[in-house]
C-alpha positions in Angstrom: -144.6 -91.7 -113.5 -145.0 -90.6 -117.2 -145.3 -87.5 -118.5 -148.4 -86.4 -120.3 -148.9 -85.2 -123.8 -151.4 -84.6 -125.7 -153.3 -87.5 -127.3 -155.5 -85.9 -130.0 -153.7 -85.2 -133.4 -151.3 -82.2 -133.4 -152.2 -79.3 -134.8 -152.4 -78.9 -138.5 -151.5 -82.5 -138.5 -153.5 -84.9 -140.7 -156.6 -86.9 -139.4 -157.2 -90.4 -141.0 -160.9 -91.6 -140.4 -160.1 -95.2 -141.7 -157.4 -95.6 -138.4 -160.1 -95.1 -135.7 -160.3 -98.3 -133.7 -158.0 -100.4 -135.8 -155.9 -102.3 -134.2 -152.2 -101.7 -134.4 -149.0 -103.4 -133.5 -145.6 -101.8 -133.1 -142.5 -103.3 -132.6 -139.7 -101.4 -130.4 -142.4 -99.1 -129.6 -140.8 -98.4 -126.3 -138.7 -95.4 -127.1 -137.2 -93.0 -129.7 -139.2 -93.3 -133.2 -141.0 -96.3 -132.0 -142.6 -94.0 -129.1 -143.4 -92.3 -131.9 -145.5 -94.4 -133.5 -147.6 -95.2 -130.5 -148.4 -91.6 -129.8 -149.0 -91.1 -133.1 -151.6 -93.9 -133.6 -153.3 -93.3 -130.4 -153.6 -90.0 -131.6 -155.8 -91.2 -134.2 -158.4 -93.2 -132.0 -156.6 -96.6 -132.8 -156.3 -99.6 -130.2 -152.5 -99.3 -130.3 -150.4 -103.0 -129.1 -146.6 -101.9 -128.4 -143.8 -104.8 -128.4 -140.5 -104.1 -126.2 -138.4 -105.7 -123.8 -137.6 -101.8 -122.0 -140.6 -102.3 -119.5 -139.7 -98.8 -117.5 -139.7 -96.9 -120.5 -142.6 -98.5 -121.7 -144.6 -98.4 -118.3 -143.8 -94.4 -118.8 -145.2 -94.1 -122.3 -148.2 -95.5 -121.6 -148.3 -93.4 -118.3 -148.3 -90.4 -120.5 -151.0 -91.5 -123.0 -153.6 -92.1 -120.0 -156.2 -89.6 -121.3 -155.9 -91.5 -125.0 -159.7 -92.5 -126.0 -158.0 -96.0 -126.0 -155.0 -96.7 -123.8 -152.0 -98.5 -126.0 -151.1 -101.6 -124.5 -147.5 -103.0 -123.6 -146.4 -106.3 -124.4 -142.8 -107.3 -123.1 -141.7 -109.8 -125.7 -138.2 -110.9 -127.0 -138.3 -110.1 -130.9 -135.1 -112.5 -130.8 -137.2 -115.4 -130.0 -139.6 -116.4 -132.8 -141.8 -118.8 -130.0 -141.9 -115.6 -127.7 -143.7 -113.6 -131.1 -145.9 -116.2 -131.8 -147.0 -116.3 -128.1 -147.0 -112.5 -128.1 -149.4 -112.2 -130.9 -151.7 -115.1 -130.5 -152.2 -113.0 -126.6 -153.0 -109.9 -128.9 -155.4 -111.6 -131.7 -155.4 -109.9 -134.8 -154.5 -106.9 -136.0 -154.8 -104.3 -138.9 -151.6 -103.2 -139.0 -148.4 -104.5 -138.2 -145.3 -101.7 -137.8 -142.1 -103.4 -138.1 -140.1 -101.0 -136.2 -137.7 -102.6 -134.0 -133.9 -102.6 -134.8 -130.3 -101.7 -133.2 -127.9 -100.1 -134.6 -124.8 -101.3 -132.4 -121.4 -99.8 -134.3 -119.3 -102.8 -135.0 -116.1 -103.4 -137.3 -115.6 -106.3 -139.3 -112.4 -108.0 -137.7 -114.9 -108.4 -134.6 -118.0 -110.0 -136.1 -118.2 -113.2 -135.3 -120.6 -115.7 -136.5 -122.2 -115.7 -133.1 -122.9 -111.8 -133.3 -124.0 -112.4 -137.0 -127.0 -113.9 -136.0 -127.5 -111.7 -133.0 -127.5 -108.9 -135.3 -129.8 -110.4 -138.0 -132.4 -111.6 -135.2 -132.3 -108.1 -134.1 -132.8 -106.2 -137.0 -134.4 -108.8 -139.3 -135.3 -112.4 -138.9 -138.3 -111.0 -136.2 -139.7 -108.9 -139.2 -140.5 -112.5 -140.9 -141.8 -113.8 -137.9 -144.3 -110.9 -136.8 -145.6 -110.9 -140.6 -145.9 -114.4 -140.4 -148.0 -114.6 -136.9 -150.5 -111.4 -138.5 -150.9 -112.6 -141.9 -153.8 -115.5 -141.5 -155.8 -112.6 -139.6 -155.6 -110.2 -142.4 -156.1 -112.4 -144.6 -159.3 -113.8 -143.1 -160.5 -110.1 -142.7 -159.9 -109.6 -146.6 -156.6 -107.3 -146.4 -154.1 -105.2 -144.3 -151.2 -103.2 -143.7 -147.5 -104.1 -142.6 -145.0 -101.5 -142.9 -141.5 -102.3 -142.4 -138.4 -100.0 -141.2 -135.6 -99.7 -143.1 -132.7 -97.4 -143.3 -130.5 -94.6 -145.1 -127.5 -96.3 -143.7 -126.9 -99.0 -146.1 -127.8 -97.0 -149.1 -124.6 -93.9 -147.9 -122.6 -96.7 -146.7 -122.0 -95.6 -143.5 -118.9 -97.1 -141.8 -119.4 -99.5 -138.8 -122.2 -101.1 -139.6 -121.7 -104.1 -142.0 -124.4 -106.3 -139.9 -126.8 -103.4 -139.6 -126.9 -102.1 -143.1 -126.7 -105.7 -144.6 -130.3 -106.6 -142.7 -131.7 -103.6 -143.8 -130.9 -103.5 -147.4 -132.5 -107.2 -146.6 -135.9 -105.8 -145.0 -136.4 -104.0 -149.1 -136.1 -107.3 -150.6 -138.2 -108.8 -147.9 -140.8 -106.1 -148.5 -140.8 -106.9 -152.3 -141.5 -109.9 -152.2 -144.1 -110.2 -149.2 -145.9 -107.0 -150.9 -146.2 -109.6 -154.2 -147.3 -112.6 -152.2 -149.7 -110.9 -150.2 -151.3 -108.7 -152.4 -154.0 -111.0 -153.6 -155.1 -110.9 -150.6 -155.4 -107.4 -149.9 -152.6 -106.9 -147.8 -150.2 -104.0 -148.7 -146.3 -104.3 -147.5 -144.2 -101.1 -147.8 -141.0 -99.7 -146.1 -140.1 -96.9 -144.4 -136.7 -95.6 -145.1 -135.8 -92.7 -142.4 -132.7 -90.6 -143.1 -131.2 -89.2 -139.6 -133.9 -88.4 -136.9 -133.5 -86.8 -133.9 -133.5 -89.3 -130.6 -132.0 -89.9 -127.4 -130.4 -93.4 -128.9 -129.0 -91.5 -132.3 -127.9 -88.3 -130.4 -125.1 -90.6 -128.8 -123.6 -90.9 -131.7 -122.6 -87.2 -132.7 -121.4 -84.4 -131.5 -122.7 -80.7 -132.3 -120.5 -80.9 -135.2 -121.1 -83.8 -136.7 -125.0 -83.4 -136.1 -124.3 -80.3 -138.2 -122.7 -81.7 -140.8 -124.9 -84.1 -141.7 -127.7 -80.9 -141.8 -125.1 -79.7 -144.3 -126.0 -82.7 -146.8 -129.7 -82.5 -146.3 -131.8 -80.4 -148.8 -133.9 -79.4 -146.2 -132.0 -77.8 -143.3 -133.7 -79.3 -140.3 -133.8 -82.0 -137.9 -136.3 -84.8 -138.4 -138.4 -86.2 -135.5 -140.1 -89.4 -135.0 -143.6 -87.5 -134.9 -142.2 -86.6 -139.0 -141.8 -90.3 -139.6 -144.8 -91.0 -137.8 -146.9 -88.7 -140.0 -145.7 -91.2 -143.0 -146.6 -94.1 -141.9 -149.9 -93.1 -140.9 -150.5 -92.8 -144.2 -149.5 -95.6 -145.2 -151.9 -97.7 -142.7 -154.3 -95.5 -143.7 -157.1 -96.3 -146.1 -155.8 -93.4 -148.4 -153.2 -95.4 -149.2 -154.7 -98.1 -151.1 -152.9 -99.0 -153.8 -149.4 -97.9 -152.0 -147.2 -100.9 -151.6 -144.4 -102.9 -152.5 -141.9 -99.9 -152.6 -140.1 -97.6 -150.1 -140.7 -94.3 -149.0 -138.4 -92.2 -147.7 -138.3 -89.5 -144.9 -134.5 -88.1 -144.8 -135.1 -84.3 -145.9 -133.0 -85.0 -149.5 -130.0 -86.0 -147.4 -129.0 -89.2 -150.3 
């Protein structure tokens, strides 16, 4: 059973008119910032459409969001397979907004990529970006505009060790953004990216120990953890209608750590 929160926008949190009852679609939306997200959006009165293969935690979310003016909805769908996202989304119909969430930050070292794992990796954390903007685009476009935001990451830009495959699709996603924000702009779709520094989740927290969570507070301007409802904050901005004429660039959330 999930457990509840609370679905109207936290306090002293902003409220964006333009989000009520557009229809949104999140990738990884299952857990950690992607949970996030959904909370976040259904928060704001929007008809929230979740992607994930992690159907327990999903089942759990969406258990917790019960008394949400509009219930998010789960999809399971395997971002690895572009078939399975175009079958995912036609099911869906079109949307508003498209949050490019999903991604997995496996630690790797070099001698052990091989080119099998290459394109694991890139399908994870790239190739299904194309796909989902691909499958949303004639349905903004039709509707005379739109909103895809895509998640990159502070990794590649520190060069943080053990993640050649990782950081290389997501210094990837910033060209991707660049370009898609120049092709789609006639249209009246805006493309931006969302560039997260360390935030605090059950997958990241893995990772470090006291100490090293501490040290990297150490190299942040601002000495504090970031949570996926910060990063959510952001990018419901950037859906939002107040952020017309924001695209093409990335934005960053990582309290001044780079």
């Amino acid at each position: 059973m999930g457990v509840t929160v609370n679905v109207g926008a936290a306090p002293g949190r902003a409220v964006y008119p333009s989000l009520a009852g557009k229809r949104v679609a999140i990738t990884g939306g299952a857990t950690g910032i992607g949970a996030g997200l959904v909370e976040a959006f259904a928060a704001q009165g929007a008809q929230v459409h979740f992607l994930d293969l992690l159907e327990a935690e999903a089942d759990a979310l969406v258990g917790g969001l019960r008394e949400a003016a509009r219930l998010p909805v789960f999809h399971a769908c395997d971002l690895k397979d572009a078939e399975a996202i175009a079958g995912c989304f036609e099911r869906i119909g079109p949307v508003d907004v498209l949050v490019n969430n999903a991604g997995n930050d496996d630690r790797h070292k070099l001698a052990d990529v091989t080119p099998a794992y290459f394109d694991d990796r890139i399908a994870v954390n790239l190739r299904h970006m194309m796909f989902c903007t691909q499958a949303v685009v004639p349905a903004m476009q039709a509707a005379g505009g739109g909103a895809i935001i895509n998640f990159g990451s502070i990794s590649w830009h520190l060069g943080l060790p053990d993640l050649v495959l990782y950081e290389t699709a997501k210094a990837g996603i910033e060209g991707m953004t660049r370009a898609l924000a120049r092709e789609l702009g006639p249209s009246g779709i805006r493309v931006t990216c969302v560039t997260p520094g360390n935030v605090r989740t059950p997958r990241q927290m893995q990772w470090y120990t006291p100490e090293g969570e501490a040290e990297i507070v150490a190299q942040q301007c601002l000495k504090g953890r970031i949570e996926p409802a910060d990063v959510a904050a952001l990018v419901l901005f950037l859906a939002s209608d107040d952020a017309r004429f924001c695209t093409g660039h990335e934005y960053w959330i990582d309290a001044g750590w780079r």
